[in-house]
C-alpha positions in Angstrom: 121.7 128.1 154.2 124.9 127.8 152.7 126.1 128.9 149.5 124.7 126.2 146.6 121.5 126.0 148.2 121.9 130.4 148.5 122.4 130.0 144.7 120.3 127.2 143.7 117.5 129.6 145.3 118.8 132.8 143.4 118.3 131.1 140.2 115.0 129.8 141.0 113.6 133.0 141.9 115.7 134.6 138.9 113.5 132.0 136.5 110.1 132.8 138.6 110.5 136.5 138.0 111.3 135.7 134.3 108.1 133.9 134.0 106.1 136.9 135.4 107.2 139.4 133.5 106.6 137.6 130.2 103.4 136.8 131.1 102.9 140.8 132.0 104.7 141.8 128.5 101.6 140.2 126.9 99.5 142.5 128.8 97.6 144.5 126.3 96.8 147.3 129.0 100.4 147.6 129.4 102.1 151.4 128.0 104.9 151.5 126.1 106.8 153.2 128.5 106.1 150.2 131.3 106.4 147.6 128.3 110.8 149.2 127.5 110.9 149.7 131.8 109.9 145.9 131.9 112.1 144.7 129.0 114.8 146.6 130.2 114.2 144.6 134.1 113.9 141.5 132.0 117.6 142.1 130.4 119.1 143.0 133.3 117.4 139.9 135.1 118.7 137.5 132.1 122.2 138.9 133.1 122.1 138.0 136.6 120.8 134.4 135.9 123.7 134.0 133.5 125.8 135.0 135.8 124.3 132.7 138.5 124.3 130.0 136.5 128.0 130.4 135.5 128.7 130.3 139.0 126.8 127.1 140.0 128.8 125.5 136.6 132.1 126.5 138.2 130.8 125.1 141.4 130.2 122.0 140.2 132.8 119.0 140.8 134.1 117.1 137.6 132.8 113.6 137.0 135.5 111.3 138.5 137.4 109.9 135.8 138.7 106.5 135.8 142.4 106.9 135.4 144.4 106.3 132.5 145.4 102.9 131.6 149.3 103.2 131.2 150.4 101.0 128.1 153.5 99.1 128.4 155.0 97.0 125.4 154.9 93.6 126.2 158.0 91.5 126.2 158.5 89.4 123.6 160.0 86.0 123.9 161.0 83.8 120.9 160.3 80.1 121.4 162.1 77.3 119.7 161.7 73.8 120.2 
């Protein structure tokens, strides 16, 4: 596995374990000790998905950009008859 597909599979799992826990936080049988422990995971697990997806941004190649037409003044003739 290299290292996009390393990261691409990071952030997926990131997002999965995201998902869970908000769907435990609703948990009505949960204490409010467990409910700050999971909040607390869930900040710390927002961090490293920023942080993973920052790195897949900076990974990312630039659109190729058509270059630049370079504008010339045209020469000017004066025609007499």
């Amino acid at each position: 596995m290299n290292q996009p597909e390393a990261l691409d599979s990071d952030i997926r799992a990131l997002q999965q374990w995201l998902r869970a826990a908000w769907q435990q936080l609703g948990d009505p049988a949960l204490t409010i000790f467990a409910r700050r422990e999971l909040r607390n995971q869930m900040k710390q697990c927002s961090a490293d998905l920023r942080d993973c997806l920052q790195r897949a941004a900076e990974q990312q190649p630039e659109p190729a950009r058509p270059p630049i037409p370079h504008y010339s003044r045209p020469e000017l003739r004066i025609l007499s008859w």
